[in-house]
SEVOSE-975619 format. One record per residue: x, y, z of N, C-alpha, C, O, CB in turn; residue number from 1. Coordinates in nm, 2 decimals. Glycine has a CB too. Example, Ala and Ser with C-alpha at 12.3 -4.5 7.8 and 13.67 -1.06 7.14 Angstrom:
<atoms>
+--------+--------+--------+--------+--------+--------+--------+--------+--------+--------+--------+--------+--------+--------+--------+-----+
!   n.c1 !   n.c2 !   n.c3 !  ca.c1 !  ca.c2 !  ca.c3 !   c.c1 !   c.c2 !   c.c3 !   o.c1 !   o.c2 !   o.c3 !  cb.c1 !  cb.c2 !  cb.c3 !   k !
+--------+--------+--------+--------+--------+--------+--------+--------+--------+--------+--------+--------+--------+--------+--------+-----+
!   1.32 !  -0.57 !   0.78 !   1.23 !  -0.45 !   0.78 !   1.32 !  -0.33 !   0.78 !   1.42 !  -0.33 !   0.85 !   1.13 !  -0.45 !   0.90 !   1 !
!   1.28 !  -0.22 !   0.71 !   1.37 !  -0.11 !   0.71 !   1.29 !   0.00 !   0.79 !   1.34 !   0.11 !   0.80 !   1.41 !  -0.06 !   0.57 !   2 !
+--------+--------+--------+--------+--------+--------+--------+--------+--------+--------+--------+--------+--------+--------+--------+-----+
</atoms>
This chain:
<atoms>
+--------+--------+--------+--------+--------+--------+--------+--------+--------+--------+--------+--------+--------+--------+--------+-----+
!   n.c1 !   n.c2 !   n.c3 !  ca.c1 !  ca.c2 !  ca.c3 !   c.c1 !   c.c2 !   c.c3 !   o.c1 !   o.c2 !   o.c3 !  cb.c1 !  cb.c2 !  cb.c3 !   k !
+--------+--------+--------+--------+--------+--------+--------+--------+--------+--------+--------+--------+--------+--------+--------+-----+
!  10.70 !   7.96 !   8.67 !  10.65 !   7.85 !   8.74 !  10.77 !   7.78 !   8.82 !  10.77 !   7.76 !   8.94 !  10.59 !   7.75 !   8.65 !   1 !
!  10.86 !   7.74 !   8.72 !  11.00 !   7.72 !   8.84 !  11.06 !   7.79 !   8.94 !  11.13 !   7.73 !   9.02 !  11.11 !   7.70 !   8.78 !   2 !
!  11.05 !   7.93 !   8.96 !  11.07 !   8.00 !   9.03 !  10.95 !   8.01 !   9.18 !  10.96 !   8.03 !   9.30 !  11.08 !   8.09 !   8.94 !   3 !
!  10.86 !   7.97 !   9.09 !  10.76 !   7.99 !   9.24 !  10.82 !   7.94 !   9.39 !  10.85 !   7.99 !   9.49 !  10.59 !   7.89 !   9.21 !   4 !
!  10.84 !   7.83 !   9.35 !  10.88 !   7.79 !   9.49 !  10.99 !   7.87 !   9.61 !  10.98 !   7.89 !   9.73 !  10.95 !   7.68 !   9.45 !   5 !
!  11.06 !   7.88 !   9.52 !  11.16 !   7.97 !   9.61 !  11.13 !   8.09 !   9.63 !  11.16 !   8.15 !   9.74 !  11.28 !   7.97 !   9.56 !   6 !
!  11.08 !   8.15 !   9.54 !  11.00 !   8.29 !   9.59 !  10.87 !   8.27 !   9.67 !  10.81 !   8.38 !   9.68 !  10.95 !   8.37 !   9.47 !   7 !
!  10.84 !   8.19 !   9.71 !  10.70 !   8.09 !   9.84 !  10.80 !   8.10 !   9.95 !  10.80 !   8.19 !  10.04 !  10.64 !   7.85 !   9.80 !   8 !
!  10.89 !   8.00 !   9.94 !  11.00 !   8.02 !  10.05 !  11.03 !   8.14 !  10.09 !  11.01 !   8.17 !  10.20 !  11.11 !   7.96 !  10.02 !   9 !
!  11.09 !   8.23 !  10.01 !  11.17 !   8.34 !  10.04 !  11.04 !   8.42 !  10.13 !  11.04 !   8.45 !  10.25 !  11.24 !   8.43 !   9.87 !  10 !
!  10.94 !   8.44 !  10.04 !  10.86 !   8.54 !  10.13 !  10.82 !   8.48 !  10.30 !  10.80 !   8.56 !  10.39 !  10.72 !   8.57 !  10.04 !  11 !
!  10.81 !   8.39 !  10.32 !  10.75 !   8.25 !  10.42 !  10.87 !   8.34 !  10.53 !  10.85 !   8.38 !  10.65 !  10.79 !   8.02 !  10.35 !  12 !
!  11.00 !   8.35 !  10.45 !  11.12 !   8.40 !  10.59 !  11.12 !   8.55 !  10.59 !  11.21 !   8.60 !  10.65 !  11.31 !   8.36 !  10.57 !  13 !
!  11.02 !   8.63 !  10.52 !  11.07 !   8.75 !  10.54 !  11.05 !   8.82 !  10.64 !  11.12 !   8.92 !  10.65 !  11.04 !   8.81 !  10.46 !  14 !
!  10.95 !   8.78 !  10.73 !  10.87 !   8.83 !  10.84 !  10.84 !   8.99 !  10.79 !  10.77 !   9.02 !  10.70 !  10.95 !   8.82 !  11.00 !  15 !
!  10.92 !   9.10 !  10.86 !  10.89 !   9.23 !  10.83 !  10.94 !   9.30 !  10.76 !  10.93 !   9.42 !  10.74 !  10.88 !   9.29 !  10.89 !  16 !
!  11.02 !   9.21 !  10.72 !  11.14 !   9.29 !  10.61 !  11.13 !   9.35 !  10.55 !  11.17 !   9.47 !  10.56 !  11.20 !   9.25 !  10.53 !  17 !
!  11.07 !   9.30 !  10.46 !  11.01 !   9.31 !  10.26 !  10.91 !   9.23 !  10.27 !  10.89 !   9.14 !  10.35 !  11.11 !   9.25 !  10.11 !  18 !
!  10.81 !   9.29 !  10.15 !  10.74 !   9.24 !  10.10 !  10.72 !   9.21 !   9.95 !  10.75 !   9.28 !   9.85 !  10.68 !   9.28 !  10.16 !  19 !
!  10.67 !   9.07 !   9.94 !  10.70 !   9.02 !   9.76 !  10.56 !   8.97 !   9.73 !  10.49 !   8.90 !   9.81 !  10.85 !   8.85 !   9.72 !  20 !
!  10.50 !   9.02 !   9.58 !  10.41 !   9.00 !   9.56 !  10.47 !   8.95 !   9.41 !  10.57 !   8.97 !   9.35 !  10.31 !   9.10 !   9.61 !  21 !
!  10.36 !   8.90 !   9.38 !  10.37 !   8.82 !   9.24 !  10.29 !   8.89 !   9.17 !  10.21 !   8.96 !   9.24 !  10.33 !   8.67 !   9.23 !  22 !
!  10.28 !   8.89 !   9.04 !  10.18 !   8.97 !   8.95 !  10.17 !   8.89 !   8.81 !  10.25 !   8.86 !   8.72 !  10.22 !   9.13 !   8.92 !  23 !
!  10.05 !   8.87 !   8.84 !  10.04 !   8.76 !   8.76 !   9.92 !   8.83 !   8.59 !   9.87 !   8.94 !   8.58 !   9.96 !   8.61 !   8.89 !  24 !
!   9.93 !   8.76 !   8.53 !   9.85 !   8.82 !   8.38 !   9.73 !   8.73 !   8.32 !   9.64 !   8.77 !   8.24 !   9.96 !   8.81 !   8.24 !  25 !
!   9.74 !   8.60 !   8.39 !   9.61 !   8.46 !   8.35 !   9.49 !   8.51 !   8.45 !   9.51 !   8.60 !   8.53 !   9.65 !   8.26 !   8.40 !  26 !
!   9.42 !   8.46 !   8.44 !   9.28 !   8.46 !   8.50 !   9.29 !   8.41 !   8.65 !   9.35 !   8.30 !   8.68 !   9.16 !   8.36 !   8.40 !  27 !
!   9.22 !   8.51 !   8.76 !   9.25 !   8.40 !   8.88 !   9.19 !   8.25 !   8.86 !   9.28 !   8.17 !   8.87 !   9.18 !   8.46 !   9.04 !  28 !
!   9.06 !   8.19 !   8.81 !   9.05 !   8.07 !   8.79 !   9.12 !   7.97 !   8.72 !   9.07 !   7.86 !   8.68 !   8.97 !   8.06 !   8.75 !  29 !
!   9.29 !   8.03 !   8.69 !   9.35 !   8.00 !   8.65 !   9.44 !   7.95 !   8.73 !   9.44 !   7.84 !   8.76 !   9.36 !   8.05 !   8.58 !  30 !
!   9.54 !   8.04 !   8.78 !   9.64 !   8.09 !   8.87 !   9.58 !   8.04 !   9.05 !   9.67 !   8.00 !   9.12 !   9.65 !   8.29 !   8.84 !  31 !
!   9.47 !   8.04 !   9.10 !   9.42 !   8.01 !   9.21 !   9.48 !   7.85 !   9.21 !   9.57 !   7.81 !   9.28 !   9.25 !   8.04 !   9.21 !  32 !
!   9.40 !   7.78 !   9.14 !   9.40 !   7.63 !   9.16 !   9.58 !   7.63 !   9.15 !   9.64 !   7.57 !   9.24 !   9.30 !   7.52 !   9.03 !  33 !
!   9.65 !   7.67 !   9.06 !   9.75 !   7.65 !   9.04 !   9.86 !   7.66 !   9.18 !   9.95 !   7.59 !   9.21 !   9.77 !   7.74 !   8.94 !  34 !
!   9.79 !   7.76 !   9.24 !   9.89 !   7.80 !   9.37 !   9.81 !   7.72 !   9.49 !   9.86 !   7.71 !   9.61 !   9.89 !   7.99 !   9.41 !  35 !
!   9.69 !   7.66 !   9.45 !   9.63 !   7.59 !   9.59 !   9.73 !   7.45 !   9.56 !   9.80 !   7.41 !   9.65 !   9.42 !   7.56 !   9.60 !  36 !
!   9.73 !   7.40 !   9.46 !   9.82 !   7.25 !   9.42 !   9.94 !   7.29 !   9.46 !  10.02 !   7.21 !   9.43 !   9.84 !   7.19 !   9.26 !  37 !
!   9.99 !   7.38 !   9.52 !  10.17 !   7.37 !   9.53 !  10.17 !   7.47 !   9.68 !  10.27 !   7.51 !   9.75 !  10.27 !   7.47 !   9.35 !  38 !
!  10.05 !   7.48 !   9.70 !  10.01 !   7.47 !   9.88 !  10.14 !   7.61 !   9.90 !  10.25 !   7.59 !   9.96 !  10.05 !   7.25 !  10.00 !  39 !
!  10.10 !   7.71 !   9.83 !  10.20 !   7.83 !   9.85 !  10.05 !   7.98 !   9.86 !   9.94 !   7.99 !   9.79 !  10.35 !   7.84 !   9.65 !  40 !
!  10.14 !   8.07 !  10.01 !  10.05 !   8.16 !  10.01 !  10.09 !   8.29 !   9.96 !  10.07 !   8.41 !  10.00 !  10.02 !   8.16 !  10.14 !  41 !
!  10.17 !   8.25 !   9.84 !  10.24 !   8.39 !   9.79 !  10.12 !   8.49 !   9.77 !  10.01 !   8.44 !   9.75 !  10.35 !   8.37 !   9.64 !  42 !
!  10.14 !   8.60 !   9.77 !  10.05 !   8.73 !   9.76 !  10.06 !   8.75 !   9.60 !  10.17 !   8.74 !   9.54 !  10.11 !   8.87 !   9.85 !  43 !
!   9.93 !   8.77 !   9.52 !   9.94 !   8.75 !   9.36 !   9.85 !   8.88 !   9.38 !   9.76 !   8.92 !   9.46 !   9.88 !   8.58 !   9.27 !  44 !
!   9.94 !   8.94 !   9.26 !   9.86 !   9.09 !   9.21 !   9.79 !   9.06 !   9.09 !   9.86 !   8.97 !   9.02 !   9.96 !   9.22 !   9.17 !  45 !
!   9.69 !   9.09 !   9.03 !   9.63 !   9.01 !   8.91 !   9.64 !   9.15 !   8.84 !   9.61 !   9.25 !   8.91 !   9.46 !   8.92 !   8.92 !  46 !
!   9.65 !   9.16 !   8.76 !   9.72 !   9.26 !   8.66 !   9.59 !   9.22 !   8.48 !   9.59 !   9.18 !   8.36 !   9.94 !   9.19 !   8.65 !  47 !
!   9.55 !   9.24 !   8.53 !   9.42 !   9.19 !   8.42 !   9.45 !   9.28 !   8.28 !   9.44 !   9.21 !   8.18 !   9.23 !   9.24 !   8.50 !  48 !
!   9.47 !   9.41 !   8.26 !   9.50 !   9.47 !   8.16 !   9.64 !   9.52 !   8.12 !   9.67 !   9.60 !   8.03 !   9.42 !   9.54 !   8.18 !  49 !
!   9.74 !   9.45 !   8.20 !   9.87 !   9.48 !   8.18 !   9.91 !   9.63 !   8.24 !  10.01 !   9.69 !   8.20 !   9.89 !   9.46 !   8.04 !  50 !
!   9.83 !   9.68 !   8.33 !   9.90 !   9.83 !   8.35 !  10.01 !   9.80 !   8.47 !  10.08 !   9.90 !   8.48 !   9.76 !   9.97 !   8.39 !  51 !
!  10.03 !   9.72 !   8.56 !  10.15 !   9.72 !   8.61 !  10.26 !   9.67 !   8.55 !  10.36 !   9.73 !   8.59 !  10.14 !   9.67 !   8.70 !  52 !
!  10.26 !   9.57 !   8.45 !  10.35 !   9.52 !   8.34 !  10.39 !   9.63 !   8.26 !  10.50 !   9.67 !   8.24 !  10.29 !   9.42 !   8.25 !  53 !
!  10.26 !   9.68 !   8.23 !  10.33 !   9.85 !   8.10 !  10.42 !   9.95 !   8.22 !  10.52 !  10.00 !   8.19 !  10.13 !  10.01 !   7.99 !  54 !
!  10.37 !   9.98 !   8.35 !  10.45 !  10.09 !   8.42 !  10.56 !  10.06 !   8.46 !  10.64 !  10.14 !   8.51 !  10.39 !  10.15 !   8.53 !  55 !
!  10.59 !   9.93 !   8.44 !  10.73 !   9.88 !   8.53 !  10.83 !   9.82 !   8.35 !  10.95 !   9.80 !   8.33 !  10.67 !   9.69 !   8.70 !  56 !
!  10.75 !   9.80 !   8.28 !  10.84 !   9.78 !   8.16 !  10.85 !   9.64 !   8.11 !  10.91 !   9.61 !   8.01 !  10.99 !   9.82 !   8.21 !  57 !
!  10.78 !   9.57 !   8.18 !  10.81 !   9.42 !   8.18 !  10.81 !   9.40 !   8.04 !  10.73 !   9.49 !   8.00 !  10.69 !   9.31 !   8.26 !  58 !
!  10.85 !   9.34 !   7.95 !  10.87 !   9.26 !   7.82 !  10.87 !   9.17 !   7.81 !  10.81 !   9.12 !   7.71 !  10.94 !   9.26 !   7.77 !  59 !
!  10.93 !   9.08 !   7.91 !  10.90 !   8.98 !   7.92 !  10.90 !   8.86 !   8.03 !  10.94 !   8.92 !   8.14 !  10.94 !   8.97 !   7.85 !  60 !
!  10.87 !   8.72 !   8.05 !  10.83 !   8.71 !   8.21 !  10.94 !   8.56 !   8.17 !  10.95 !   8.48 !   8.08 !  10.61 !   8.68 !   8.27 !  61 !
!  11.02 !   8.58 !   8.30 !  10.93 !   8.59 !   8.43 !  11.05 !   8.71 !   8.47 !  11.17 !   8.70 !   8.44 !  10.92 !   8.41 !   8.56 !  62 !
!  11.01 !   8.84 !   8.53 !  11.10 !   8.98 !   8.52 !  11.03 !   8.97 !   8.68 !  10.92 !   8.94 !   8.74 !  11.06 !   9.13 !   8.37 !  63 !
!  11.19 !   9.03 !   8.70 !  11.17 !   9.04 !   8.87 !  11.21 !   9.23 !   8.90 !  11.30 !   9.29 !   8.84 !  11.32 !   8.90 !   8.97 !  64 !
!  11.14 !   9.27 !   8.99 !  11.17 !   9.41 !   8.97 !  11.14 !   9.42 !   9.14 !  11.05 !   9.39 !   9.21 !  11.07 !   9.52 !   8.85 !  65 !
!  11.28 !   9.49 !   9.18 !  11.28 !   9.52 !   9.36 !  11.19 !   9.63 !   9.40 !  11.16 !   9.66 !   9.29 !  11.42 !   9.57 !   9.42 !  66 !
!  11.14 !   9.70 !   9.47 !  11.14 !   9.85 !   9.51 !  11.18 !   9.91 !   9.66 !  11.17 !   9.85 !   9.77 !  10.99 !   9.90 !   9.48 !  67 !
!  11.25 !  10.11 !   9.61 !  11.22 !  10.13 !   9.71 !  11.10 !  10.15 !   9.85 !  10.98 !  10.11 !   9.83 !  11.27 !  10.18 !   9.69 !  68 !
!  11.14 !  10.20 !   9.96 !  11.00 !  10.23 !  10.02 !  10.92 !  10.34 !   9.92 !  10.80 !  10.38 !   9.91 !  11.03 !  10.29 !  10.17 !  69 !
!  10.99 !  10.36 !   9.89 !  10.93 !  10.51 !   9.79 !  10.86 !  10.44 !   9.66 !  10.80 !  10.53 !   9.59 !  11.09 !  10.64 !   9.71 !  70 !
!  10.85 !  10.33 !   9.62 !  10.81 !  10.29 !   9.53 !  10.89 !  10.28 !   9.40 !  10.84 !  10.22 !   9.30 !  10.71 !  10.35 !   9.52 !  71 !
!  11.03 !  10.33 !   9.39 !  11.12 !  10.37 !   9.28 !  11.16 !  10.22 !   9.31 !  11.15 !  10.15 !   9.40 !  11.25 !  10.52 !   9.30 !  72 !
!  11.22 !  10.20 !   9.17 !  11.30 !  10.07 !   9.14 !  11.45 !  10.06 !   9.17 !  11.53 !  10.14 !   9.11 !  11.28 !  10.05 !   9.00 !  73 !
!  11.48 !   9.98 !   9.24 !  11.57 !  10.00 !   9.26 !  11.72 !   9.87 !   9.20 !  11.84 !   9.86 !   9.19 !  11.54 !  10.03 !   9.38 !  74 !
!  11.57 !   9.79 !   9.16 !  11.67 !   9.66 !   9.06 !  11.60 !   9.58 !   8.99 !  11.52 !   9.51 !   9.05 !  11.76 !   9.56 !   9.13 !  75 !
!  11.61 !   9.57 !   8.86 !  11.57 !   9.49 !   8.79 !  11.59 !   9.38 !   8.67 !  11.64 !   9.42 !   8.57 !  11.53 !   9.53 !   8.79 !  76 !
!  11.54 !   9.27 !   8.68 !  11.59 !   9.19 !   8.58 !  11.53 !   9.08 !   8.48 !  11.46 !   9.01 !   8.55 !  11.66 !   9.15 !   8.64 !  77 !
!  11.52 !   9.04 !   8.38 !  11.47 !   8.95 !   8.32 !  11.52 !   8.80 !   8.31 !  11.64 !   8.77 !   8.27 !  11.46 !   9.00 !   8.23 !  78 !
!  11.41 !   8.69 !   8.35 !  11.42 !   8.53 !   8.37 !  11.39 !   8.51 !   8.50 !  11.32 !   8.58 !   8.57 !  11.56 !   8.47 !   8.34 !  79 !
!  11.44 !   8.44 !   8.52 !  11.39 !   8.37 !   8.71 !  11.51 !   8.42 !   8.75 !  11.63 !   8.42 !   8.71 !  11.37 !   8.15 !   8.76 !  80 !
!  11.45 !   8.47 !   8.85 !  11.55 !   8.52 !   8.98 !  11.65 !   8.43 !   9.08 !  11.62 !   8.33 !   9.14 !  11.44 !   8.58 !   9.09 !  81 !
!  11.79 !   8.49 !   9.07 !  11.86 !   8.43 !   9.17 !  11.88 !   8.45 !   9.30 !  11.94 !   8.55 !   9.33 !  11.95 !   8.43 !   9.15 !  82 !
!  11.83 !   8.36 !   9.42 !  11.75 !   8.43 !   9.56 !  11.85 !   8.50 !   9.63 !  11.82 !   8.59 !   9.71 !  11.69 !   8.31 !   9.67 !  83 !
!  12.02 !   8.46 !   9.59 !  12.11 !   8.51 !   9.67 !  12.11 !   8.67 !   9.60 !  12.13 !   8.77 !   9.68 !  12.25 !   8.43 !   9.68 !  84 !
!  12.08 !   8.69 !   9.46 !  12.11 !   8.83 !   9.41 !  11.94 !   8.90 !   9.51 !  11.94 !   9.01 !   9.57 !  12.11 !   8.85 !   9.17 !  85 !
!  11.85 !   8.83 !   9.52 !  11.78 !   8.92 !   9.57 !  11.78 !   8.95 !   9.69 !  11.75 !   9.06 !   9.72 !  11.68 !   8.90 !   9.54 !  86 !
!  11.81 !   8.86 !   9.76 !  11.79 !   8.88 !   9.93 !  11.96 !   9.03 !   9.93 !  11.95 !   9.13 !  10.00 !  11.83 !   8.64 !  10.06 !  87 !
!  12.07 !   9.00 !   9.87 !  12.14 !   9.10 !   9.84 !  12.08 !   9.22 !   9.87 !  12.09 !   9.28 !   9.97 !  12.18 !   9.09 !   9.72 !  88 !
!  12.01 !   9.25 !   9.76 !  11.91 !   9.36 !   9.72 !  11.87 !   9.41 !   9.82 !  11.93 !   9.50 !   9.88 !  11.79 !   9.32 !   9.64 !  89 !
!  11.73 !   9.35 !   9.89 !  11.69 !   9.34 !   9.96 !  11.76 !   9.39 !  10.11 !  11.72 !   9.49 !  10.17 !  11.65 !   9.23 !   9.92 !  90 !
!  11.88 !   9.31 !  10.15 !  11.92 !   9.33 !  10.27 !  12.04 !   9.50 !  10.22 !  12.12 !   9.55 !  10.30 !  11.98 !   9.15 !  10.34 !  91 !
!  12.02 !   9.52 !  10.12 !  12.05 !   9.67 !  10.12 !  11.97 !   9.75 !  10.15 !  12.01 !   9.84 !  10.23 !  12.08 !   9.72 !  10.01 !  92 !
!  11.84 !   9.74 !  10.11 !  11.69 !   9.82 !  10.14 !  11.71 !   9.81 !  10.29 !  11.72 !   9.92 !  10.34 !  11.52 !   9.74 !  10.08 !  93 !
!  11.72 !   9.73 !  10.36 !  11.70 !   9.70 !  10.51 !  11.80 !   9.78 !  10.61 !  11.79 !   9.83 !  10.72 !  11.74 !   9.54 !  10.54 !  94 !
!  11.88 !   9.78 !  10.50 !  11.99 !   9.88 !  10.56 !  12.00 !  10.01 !  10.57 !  12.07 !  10.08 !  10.65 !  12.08 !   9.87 !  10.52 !  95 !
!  11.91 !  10.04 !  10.47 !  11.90 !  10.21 !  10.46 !  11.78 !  10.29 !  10.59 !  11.77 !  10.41 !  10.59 !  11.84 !  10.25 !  10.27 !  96 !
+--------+--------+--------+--------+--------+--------+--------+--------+--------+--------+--------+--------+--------+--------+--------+-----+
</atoms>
């Protein structure tokens, strides 16, 4: 939840860069109102039975995981994300 924001921002500048989706594990009647109150159009994956959490490893949240175009991981980490380590990341992908 403290993170949302800046990951709202971050995606808001990415234009064609990258793309960042959230994946979330609560109910959308949950998570919907949540993201309409804080007026953010982040893209939310709803993950209803945990199979993107079990394929990517997550243990625990809030776990941020990059990818390549290929879908391979190319970084990952556990807690809220630091925007300069990701856009880092990120502007390596861009590069290749």
């Amino acid at each position: 939840r403290d993170e949302l924001g800046r990951l709202a921002n971050l995606h808001k500048t990415s234009g064609e860069r990258f793309h960042l989706v959230t994946v979330m594990r609560e109910a959308p009647e949950v998570v919907l109102p949540f993201l309409k109150q804080r007026q953010t159009t982040l893209p939310v994956l709803w993950d209803q039975y945990g199979a993107w959490s079990s394929y990517y490893r997550v243990s625990s949240l809030p776990t941020t995981v990059i990818l390549d175009q290929r879908g391979r991981v190319v970084h990952d980490y556990v807690g809220p994300s630091d925007i300069e380590i990701l856009l880092e990341h990120v502007d390596v992908l861009n590069s290749r």
